[in-house]
C-alpha positions in Angstrom: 75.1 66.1 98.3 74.5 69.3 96.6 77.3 72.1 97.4 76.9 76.0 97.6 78.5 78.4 94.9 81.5 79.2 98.2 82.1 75.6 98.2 80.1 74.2 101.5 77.3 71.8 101.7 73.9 73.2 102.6 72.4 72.7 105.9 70.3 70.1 107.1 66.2 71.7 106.2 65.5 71.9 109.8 68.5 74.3 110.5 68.4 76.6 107.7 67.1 79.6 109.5 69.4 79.2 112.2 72.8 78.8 110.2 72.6 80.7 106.8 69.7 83.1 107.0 66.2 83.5 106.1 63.8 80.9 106.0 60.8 81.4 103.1 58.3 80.6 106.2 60.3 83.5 108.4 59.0 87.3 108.4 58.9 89.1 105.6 61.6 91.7 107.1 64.0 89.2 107.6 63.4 87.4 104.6 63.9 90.5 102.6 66.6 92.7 105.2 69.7 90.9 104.0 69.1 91.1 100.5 68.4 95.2 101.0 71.9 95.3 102.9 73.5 93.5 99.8 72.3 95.2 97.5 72.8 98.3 99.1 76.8 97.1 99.5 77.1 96.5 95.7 74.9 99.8 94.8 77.7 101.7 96.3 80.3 100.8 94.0 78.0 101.0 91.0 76.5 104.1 92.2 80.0 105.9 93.9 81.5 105.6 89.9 78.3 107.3 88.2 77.9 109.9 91.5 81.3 111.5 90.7 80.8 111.8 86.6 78.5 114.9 86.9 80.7 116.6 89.7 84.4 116.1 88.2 84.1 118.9 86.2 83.5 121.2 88.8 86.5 119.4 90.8 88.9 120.4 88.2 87.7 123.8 87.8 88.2 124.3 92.1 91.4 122.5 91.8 92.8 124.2 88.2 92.9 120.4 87.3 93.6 120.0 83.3 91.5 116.7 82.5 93.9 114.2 81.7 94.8 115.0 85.7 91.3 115.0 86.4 90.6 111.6 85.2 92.8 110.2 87.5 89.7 110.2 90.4 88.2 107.8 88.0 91.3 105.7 87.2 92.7 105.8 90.7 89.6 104.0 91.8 89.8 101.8 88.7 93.3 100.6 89.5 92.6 99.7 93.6 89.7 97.9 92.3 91.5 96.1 90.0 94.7 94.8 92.0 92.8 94.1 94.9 89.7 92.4 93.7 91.1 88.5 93.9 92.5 89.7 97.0 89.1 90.6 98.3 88.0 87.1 96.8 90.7 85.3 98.6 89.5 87.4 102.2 85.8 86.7 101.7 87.1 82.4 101.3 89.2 82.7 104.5 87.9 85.3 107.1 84.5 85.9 108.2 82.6 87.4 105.2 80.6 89.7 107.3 83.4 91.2 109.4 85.6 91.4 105.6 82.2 93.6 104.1 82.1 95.9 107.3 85.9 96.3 106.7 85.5 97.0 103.4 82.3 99.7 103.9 84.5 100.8 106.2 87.3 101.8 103.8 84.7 103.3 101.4 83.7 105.4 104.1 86.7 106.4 105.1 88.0 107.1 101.3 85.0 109.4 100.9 85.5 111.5 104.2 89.3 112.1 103.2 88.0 113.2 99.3 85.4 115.1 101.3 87.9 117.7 103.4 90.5 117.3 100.4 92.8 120.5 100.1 94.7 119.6 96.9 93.5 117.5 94.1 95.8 114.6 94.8 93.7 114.3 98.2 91.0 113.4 96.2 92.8 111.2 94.1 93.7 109.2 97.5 90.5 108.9 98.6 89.0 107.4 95.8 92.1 104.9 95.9 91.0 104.3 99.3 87.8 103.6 98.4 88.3 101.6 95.5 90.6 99.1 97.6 87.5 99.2 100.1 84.9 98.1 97.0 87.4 95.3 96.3 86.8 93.5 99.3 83.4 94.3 99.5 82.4 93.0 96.5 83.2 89.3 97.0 81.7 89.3 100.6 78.3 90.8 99.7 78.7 88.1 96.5 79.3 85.2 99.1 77.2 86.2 101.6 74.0 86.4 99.1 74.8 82.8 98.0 74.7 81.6 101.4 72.2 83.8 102.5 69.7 82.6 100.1 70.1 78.6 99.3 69.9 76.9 95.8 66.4 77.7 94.0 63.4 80.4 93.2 64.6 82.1 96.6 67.6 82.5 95.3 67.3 83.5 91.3 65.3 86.2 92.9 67.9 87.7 95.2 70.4 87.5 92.2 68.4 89.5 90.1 67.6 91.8 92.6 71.0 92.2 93.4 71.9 92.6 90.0 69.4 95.2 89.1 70.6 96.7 92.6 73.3 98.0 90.4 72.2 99.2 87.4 69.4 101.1 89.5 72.1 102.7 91.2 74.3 103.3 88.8 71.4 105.7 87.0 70.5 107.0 90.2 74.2 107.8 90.8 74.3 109.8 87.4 71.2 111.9 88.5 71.8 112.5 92.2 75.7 113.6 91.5 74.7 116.3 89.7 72.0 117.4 91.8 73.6 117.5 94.9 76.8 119.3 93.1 74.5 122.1 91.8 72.8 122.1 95.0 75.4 121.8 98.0 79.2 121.5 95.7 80.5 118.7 94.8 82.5 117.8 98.2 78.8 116.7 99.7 79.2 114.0 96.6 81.6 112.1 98.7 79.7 113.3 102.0 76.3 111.5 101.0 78.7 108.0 99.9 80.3 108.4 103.6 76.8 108.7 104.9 75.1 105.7 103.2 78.2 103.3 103.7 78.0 104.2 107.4 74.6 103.3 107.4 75.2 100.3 105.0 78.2 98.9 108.0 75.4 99.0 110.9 72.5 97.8 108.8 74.8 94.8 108.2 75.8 93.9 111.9 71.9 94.2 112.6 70.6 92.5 109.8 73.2 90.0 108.3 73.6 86.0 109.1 77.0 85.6 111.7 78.5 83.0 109.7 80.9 80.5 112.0 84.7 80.1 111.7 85.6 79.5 107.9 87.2 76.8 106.7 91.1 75.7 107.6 93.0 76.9 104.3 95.8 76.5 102.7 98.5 79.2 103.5 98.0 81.9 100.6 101.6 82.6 98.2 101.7 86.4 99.5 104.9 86.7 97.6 102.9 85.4 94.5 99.7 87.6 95.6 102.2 90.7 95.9 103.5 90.2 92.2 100.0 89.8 90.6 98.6 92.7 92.2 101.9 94.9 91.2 101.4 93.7 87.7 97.9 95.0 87.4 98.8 98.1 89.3 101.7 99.1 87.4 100.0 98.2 83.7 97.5 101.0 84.4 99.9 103.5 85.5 102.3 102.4 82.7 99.2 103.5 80.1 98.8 106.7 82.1 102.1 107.5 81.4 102.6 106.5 78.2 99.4 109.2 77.0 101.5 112.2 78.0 104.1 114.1 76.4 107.8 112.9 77.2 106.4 109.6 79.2 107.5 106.9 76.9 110.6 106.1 78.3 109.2 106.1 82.0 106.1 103.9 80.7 108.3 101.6 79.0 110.1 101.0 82.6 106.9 100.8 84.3 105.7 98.0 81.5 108.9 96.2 82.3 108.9 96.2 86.2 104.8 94.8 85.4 106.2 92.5 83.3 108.7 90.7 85.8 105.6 91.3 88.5 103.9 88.9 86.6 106.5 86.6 85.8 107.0 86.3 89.2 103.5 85.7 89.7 103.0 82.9 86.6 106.2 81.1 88.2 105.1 80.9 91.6 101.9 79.5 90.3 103.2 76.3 88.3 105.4 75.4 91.1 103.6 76.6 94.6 104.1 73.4 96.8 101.5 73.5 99.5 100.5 77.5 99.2 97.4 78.6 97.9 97.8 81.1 94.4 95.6 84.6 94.3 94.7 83.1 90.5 95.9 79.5 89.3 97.6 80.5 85.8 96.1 77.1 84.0 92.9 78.9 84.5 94.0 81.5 81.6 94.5 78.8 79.5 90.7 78.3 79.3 89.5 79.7 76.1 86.4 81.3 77.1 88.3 83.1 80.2 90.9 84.3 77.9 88.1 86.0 75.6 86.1 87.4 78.3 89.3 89.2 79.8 90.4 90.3 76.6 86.9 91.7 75.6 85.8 92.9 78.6 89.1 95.6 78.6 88.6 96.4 75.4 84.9 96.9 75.7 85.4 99.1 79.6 88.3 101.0 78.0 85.8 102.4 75.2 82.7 102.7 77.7 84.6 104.4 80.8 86.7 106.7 78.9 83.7 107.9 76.5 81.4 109.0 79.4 83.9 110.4 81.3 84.5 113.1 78.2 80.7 113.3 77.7 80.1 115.4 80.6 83.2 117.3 80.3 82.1 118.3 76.8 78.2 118.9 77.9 79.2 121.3 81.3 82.5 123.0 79.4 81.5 122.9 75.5 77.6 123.2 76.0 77.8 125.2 79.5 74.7 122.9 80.8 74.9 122.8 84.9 76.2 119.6 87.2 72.4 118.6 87.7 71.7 119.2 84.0 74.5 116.8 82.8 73.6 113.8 85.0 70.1 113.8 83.8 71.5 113.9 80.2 73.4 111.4 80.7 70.3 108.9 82.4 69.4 107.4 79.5 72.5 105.4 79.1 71.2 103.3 82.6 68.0 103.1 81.4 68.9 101.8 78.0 71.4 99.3 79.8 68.6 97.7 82.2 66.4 97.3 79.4 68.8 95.3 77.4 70.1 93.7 79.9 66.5 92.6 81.2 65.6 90.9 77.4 69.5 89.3 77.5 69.1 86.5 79.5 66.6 85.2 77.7 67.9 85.8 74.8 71.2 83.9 75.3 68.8 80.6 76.7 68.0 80.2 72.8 71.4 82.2 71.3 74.2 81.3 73.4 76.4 84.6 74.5 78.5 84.6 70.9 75.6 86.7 69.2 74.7 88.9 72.1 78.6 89.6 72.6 79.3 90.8 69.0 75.7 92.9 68.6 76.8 94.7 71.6 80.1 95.4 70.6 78.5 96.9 67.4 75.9 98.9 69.4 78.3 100.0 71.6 80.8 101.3 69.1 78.5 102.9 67.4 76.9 104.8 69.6 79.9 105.7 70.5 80.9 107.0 67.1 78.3 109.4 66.8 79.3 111.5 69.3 81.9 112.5 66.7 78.9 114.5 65.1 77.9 116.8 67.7 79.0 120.0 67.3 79.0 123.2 69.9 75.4 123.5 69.3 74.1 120.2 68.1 70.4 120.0 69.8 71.0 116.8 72.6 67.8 114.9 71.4 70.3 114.3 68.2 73.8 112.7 68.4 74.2 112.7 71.8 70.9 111.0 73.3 70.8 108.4 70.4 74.4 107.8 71.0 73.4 107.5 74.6 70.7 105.1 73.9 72.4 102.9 71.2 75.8 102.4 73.8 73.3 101.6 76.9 71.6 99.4 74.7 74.6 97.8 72.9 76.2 96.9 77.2 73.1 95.3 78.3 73.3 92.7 75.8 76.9 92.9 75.8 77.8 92.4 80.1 75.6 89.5 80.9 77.4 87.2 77.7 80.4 88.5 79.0 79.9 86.8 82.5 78.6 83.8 80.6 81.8 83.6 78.3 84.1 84.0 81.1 82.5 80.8 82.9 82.2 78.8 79.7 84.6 75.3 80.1 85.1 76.3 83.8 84.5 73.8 86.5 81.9 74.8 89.5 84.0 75.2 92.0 86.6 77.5 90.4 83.4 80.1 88.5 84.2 82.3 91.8 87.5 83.2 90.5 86.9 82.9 86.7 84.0 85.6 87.3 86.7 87.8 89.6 89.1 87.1 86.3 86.9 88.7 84.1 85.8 92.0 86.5 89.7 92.3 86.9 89.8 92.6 83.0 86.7 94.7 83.4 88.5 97.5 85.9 91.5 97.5 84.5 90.3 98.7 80.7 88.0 101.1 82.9 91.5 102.6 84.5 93.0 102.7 81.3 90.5 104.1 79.2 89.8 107.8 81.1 93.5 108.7 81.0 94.5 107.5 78.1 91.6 109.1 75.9 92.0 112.4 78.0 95.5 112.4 77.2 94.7 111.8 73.5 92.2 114.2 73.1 94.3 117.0 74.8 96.8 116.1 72.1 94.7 117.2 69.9 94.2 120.5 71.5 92.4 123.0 74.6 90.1 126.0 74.1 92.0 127.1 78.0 91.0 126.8 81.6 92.2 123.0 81.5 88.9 122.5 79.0 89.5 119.9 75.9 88.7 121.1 72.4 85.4 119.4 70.6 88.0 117.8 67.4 89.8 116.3 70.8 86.9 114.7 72.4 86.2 113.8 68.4 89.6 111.8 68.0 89.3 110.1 71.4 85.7 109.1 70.7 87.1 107.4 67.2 89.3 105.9 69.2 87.8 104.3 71.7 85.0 102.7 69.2 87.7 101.4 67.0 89.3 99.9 69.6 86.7 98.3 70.4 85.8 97.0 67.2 89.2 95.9 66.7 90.1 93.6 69.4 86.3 92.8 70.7 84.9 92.1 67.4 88.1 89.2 66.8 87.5 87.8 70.2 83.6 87.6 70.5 83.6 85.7 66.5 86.0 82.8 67.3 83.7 82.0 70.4 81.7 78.7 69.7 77.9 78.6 68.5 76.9 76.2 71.2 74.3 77.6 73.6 75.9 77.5 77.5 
């Protein structure tokens, strides 16, 4: 008998409608309603990073925030998302997944209401902890929850695809509507609007979404081992934060070691567990195409996250454009990256990922890289819109061979944690990367008022591509030929 992707055989055909959800011969509204709440769900953590890129500038300016500070409401985010993903995995397999999603909305809700009445910067920082924490558990459920909402076939390759492009959609809409609503009603309505639609998101899903019974009896989960993993990830991105500023070596070198024994901890725990179920079984490391796909995909987020959060810092403070202004300049990216992404998967039918991987990498770094040639007054359709262009084109072929490459070798019923593996990886180079190249560029020098210098933003843009190149380019070639 044919199983689902979250491990339970399918219903009998007469039931289908009753247990898991819409039936193709139901109404059209409930067909469709679940997927909309889904999609919605995921659309809030693509959409609640690219919302707050137009506005953070005008953060640090209320709070007298320099910008290596400043990225920490990016990295903060980053770093919840990061430890507590597998966590969120590992609630989705045991508790109801609806209840875990409203719980997690919930959270998201709640981290934008406390960024929303923030009186100090470090408020802010908080609340997008908060809600970072709150996308990690929602994430898996809404994953889960579209599986078993739509059964195995064309139903389903439909819902993933509109879930998927649920995200990018968002994520350009995020860009755009961020800087609107900051030129229009300040930035604090930015977080108002993401506590609005996740409200509406939580009741949408009570009305609309399958009750699904009492999961399955499970193993009792290693928290001791779950602890030490999700310290480890935690304190690796903080140890990098505090390794980029001045007099921080020592403390980040501490930091790396206390991360260190966290996962030691963690990887012993794992090989000798007895009876208790591990956050993330360490054999599955060992698999090649896992490995590469974690390694990459930090690599590749590192560059990506930290160059567009200095690319509207240097179009508000070095070209002077306005909040609204910025976000549409910076649209192109999303369009670019849904385009790619679109003529990927059939690409990689004929190519395999291995191609895909390493053209992207190239794209990506080289769009990148021209950045470093826009000047004060450089006209935008130059450097900056085809760097824009060639980086969004360079992740859409780059993300979906990344998924592939971290599920390459990996049996079915383990691809829900190999995936969370390689999203891990993903959020933890995204944490990394603002901080670090923040704190690198305003090494290099300010022009005052907490504003970077343009030979700054240079270096740090050179840095990130090469990067990039560097480790990606290694990884993606010693990935096999065959097609997936």
């Amino acid at each position: 008998m044919a199983t689902r992707l979250d491990g339970t055989p399918p219903p009998s055909p007469g039931r289908e409608a009753a247990t898991d959800g819409p039936a193709s011969a139901g109404p059209v509204l409930a067909r469709y309603a679940p997927l909309a709440v889904l999609s919605a769900a995921a659309g809030l953590d693509a959409g609640g990073v690219a919302v707050l890129n137009s506005a953070l500038p005008s953060i640090g300016t209320r709070f007298a925030t320099s910008a290596q500070d400043l990225s920490w409401a990016a990295s903060g985010y980053a770093i919840a998302f990061a430890g507590l993903l597998l966590c969120g995995g590992a609630m989705a397999d045991r508790l109801r997944r609806r209840r875990v999603l409203a719980w997690g909305l919930a959270a998201v809700a709640a981290g934008a209401v406390l960024a929303f009445v923030a009186p100090a910067f470090w408020v802010v920082v908080a609340g997008r902890v908060l809600q970072g924490a709150g996308a990690a558990i929602t994430m898996p459920a809404a994953t889960a929850l579209l599986t078993s909402a739509y059964p195995s076939g064309a139903m389903r390759s439909r819902a993933l695809g509109v879930f998927s492009a649920a995200q990018a959609g968002c994520y350009g809409a995020g860009l755009v509507l961020g800087g609107v609503v900051t030129s229009a009603f300040g930035w604090r309505w930015v977080f108002g609007l993401q506590a609005l639609t996740a409200a509406a998101t939580v009741l949408a899903a009570v009305r609309w979404l399958p009750a699904a019974g009492a999961p399955h009896r499970r193993a009792r989960l290693d928290t001791t081992g779950a602890g030490a993993l999700v310290a480890a990830i935690v304190l690796i991105v903080l140890s990098a934060d505090m390794a980029s500023r001045p007099g921080g070596g020592l403390l980040a070198a501490a930091t790396a070691l206390i991360a260190a024994a966290g996962a030691y901890l963690w990887w012993r725990r794992g090989r000798s567990r007895g009876g208790d179920a591990v956050l993330l079984d360490p054999g599955l490391l060992r698999v090649p195409g896992v490995r590469t796909a974690a390694v990459t995909a930090a690599a590749f987020y590192f560059c990506v996250a930290g160059s567009l959060f200095l690319l509207p810092l240097y179009l508000q403070q070095v070209r002077g454009m306005s909040p609204a202004s910025s976000g549409l300049a910076v649209l192109p990216v999303s369009v670019a990256v849904t385009v790619a992404a679109l003529a990927s998967g059939r690409l990689m039918k004929t190519h395999g990922p291995r191609p895909l991987l390493l053209w992207g990498i190239l794209l990506t770094a080289g769009g990148v890289l021209l950045w470093c040639t826009a000047g004060a007054h450089s006209p935008y359709g130059g450097a900056v819109l085809a760097g824009l262009c060639i980086t969004g084109l360079g992740q859409g072929l780059a993300f979906p061979a990344l998924t592939a490459t971290g599920l390459r070798d990996v049996p079915d019923h383990a691809h829900g944690t190999a995936s969370a593996v390689t999203t891990t990886a993903l959020q933890i180079g995204s944490g990394i990367g603002p901080t670090m190249l923040a704190g690198l560029a305003g090494a290099i020098g300010w022009v005052g008022h907490g504003a970077l210098s343009l030979s700054g933003e240079h270096v740090a843009y050179a840095a990130a591509a090469g990067l990039l190149v560097l480790v990606g380019l290694p990884a993606g070639a010693r990935l096999g030929r065959r097609t997936p």
